[in-house]
C-alpha positions as CSV (number, residue, x, y, z in Angstrom):
1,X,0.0,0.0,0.0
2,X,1.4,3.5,-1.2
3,X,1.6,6.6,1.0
4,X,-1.3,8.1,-0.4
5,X,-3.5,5.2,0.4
6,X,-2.3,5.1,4.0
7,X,-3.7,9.1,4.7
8,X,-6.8,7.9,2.2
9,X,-7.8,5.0,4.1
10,X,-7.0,7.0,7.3
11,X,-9.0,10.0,6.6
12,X,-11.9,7.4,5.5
13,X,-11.8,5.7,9.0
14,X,-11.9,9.4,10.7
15,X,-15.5,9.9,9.1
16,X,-18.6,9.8,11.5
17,X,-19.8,6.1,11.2
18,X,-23.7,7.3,12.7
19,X,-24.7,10.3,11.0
20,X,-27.8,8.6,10.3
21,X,-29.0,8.4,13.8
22,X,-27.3,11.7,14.5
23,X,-29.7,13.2,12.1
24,X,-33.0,11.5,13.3
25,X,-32.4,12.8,16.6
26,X,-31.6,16.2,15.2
27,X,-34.9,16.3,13.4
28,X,-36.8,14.9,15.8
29,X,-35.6,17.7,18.6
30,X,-36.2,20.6,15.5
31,X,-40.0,18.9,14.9
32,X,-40.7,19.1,18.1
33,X,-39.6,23.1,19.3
34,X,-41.2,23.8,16.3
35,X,-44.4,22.7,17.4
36,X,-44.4,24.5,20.3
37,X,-42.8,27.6,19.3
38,X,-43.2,28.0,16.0
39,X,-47.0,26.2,15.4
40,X,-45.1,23.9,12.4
41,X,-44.5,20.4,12.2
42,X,-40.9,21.2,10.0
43,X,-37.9,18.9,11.1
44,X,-35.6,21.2,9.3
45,X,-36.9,24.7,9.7
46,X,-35.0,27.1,12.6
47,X,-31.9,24.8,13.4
48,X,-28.4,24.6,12.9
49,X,-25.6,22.4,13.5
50,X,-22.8,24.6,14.9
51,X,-19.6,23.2,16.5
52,X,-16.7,20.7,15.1
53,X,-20.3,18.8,13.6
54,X,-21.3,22.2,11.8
55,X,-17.8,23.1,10.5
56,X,-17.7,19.6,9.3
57,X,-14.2,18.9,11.4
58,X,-16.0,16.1,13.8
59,X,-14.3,12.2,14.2
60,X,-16.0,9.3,14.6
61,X,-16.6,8.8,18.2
62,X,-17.7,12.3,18.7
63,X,-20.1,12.5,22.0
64,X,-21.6,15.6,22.0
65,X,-23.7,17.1,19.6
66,X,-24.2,20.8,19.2
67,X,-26.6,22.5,17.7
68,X,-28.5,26.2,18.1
69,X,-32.3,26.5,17.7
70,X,-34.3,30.0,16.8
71,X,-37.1,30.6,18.7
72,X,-39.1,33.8,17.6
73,X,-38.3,37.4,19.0
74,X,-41.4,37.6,21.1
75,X,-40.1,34.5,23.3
76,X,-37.0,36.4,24.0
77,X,-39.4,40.2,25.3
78,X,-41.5,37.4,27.4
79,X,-38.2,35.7,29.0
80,X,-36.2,39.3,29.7
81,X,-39.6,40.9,31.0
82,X,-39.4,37.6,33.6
83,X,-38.8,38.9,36.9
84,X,-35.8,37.2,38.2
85,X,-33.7,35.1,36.2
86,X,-35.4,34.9,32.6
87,X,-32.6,33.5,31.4
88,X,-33.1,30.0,33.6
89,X,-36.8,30.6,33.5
90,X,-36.3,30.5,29.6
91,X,-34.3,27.3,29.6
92,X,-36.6,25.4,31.8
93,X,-39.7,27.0,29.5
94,X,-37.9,25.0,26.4
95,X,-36.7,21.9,28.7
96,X,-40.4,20.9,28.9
97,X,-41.0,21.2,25.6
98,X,-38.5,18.4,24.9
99,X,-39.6,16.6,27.5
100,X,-43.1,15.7,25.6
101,X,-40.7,13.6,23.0
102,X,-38.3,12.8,25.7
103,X,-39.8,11.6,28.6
104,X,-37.6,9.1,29.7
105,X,-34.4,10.4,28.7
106,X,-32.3,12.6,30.7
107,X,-32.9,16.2,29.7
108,X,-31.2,18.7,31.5
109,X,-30.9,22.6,32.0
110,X,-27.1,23.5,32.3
111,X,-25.9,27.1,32.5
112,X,-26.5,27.6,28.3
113,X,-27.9,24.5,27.1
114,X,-30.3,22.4,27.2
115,X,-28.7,18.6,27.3
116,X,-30.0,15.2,26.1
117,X,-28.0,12.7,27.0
118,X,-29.2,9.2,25.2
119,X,-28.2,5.9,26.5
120,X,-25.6,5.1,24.1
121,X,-23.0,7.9,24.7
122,X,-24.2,10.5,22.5
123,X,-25.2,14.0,24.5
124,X,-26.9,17.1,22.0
125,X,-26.6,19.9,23.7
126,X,-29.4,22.3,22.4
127,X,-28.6,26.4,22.6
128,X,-31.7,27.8,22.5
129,X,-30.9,31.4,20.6
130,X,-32.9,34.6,19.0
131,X,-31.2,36.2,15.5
132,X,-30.1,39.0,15.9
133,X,-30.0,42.8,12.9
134,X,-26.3,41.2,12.0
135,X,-27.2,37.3,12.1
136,X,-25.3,36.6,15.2
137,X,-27.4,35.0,18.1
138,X,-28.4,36.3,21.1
139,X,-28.7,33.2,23.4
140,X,-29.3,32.9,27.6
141,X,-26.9,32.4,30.3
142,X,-28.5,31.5,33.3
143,X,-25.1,31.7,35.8
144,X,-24.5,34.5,38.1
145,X,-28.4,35.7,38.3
146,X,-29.2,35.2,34.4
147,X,-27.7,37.3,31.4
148,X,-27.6,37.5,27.6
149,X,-24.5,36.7,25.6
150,X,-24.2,36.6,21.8
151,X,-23.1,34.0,19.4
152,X,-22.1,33.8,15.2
153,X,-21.3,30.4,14.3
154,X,-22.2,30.4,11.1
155,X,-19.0,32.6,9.8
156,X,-17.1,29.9,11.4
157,X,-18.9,26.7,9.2
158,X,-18.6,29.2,5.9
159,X,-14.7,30.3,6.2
160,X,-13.7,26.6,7.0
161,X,-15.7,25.5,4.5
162,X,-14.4,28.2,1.6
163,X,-10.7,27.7,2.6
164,X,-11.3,23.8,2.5
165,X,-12.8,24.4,-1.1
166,X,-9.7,26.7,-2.0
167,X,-7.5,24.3,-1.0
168,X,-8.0,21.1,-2.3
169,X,-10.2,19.8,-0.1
170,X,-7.2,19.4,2.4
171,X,-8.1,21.9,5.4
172,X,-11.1,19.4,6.7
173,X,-9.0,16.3,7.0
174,X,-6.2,18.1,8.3
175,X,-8.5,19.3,11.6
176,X,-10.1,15.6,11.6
177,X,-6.2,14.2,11.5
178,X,-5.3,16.7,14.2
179,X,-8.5,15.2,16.4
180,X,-7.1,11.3,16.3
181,X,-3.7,13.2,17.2
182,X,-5.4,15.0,20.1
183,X,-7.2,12.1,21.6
184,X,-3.7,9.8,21.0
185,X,-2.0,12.2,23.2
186,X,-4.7,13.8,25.3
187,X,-3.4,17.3,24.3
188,X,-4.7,19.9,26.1
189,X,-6.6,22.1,23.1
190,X,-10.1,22.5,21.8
191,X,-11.6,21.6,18.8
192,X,-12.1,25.5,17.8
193,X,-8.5,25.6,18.6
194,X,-7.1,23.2,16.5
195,X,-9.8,24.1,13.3
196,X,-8.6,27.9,13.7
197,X,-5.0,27.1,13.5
198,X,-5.1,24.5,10.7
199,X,-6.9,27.4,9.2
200,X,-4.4,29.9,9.3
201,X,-1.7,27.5,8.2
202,X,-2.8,26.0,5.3
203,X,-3.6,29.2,3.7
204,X,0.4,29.7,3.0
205,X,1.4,25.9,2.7
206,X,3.1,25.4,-0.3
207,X,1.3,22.3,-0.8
208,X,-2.0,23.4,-0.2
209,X,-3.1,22.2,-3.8
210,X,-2.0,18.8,-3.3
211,X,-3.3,15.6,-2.3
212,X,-2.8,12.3,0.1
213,X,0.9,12.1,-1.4
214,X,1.8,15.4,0.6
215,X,-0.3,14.4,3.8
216,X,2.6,13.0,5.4
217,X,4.3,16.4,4.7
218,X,1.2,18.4,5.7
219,X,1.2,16.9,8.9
220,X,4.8,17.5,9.9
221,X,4.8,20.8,8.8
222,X,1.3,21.3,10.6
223,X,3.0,19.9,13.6
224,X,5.9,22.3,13.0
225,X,3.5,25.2,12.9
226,X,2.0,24.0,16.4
227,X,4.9,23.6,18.0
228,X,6.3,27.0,17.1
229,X,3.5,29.2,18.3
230,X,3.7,31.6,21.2
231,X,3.5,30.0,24.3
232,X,3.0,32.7,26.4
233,X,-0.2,33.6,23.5
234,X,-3.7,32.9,25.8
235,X,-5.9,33.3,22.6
236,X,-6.4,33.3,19.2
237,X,-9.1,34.4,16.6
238,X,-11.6,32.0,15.0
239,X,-11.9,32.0,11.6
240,X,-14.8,34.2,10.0
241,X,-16.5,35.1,14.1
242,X,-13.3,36.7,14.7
243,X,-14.3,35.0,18.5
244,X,-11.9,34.6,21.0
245,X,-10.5,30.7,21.1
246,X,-8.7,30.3,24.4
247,X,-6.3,28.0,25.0
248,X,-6.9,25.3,27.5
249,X,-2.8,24.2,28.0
250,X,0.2,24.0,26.3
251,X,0.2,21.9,23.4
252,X,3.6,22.9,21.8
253,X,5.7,20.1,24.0
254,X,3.4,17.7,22.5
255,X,3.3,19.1,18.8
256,X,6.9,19.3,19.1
257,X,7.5,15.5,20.0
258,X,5.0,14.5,17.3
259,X,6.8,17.0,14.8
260,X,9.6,14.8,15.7
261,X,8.3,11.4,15.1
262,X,7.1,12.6,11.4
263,X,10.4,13.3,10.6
264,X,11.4,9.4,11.5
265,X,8.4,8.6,10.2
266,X,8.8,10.4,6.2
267,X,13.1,9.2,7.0
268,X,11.9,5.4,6.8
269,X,9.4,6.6,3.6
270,X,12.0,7.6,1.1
271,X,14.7,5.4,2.5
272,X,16.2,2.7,0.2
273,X,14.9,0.2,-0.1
274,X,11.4,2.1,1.9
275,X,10.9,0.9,5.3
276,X,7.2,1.0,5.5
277,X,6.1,-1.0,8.0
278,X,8.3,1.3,10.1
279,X,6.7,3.9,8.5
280,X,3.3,3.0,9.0
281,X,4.5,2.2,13.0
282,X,5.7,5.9,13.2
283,X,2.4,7.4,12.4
284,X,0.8,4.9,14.5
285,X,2.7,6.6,17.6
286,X,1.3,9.9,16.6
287,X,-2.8,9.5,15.6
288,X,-3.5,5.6,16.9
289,X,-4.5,2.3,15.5
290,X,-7.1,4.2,13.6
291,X,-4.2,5.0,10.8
292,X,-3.2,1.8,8.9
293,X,-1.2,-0.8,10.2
């Protein structure tokens, strides 16, 4: 097996094996705040997958599910009228109306979401949100006595989604690589994170217009990339939001090591004669036994 069928059969193993179920779940939870908020039956109307899902980034053996849902503008006077905390009155006003669909699964009211958690692993977590003049969201916060906070994820899902068609296709399976990476290594970093830095370095790859022959570059130059940020930097800025993306560690020491093992990893490539089960091993040690043994 060449090198480009080792990234192509990896990045076909990365892809989200239950979309199907994923998506009756989603439709069942838009039919059914439609019905109460919006007096229509629609399964599609008034929601939105946002998150590593929305941008397209997600892995297979993704638990949580986010999505937003628009509820009209005369739901949000009623809720900030409420005396006391609207915000918490709001998300327990829409917690019962998935509880008519849902009545014996656990649906919960945390902070911002609403959460279903289903009994096979999968959690949605439902942010319950009003448009706004701009199209960013106004959504509820019910912690520290209730307040309103605002949201645009769908500037996110377009600029990954334009720089992934100006590219080659190449932007999306470098994040979902980078995932397997981040779950090999527990590294300390967010999804957001690692979609906004991918982001900003494949614009100027060299390679960009490449395919699977040049993933095995990609990712040690990504790796390169990662490992050479600032570590003293406590933020960066997501692509088309412009929203902050904090950092949750340091995950330079780890980039760095991985950065490392690449290099072994494309030395044992164009060796002679090639050395590709050692190869193969090399990437093994840096995104798991989901890349091809």
């Amino acid at each position: 097996m060449a090198l480009a069928e080792w990234f192509s059969e990896f990045c076909t193993d990365l892809l989200v094996k239950n979309g199907g179920s994923i998506s009756a779940r989603y439709k069942n939870i838009t039919k059914r705040l439609n019905t109460d908020y919006w007096t229509t039956t629609s399964d599609t109307s008034n929601s939105l997958y946002v998150g590593s899902y929305g941008r397209n980034t997600a892995i297979d053996g993704l638990s949580d599910l986010d999505m937003i849902f628009r509820l009209p503008y005369s739901v949000y006077t009623r809720f900030n009228n409420h005396a006391g905390n609207g915000q918490s009155a709001l998300l327990q006003d829409v917690k019962a109306s998935l509880k008519k669909t849902y009545s014996s699964t656990d649906v919960g009211a945390d902070g911002q979401v609403l959460v279903i958690s289903f009994t096979d692993g999968i959690t949605f977590e439902i942010v319950p949100v009003f448009l706004n003049d701009d199209d960013s969201y106004t959504y509820p916060d019910s912690n520290g006595g209730g307040s309103w906070k605002s949201t645009n994820p769908r500037p996110e899902i377009k600029a990954i989604r334009d720089r992934n068609a100006a590219c080659n296709n190449n932007l999306v399976p470098l994040c979902r690589m980078m995932r397997a990476w981040k779950k090999k290594w527990g590294v300390p970093m967010g999804g957001l994170l690692i979609d906004t830095l991918a982001y900003q370095f494949i614009d100027t790859w060299s390679h960009k217009d490449k395919s699977y022959l040049y993933y095995d570059w990609m990712c040690r130059d990504f790796f390169s990339y990662m490992a050479n940020q600032d570590t003293n930097q406590q933020f960066w800025r997501a692509p088309g939001s412009g929203q902050y993306v904090y950092k949750k560690g340091d995950f330079q020491y780890k980039a760095t090591g991985c950065y490392n093992i690449a290099l072994e990893a494309i030395e044992h490539e164009t060796a002679t004669p090639k050395r590709e089960w050692s190869a193969k091993d090399k990437w093994r040690d840096v995104f798991g036994t989901s890349f091809p043994a």
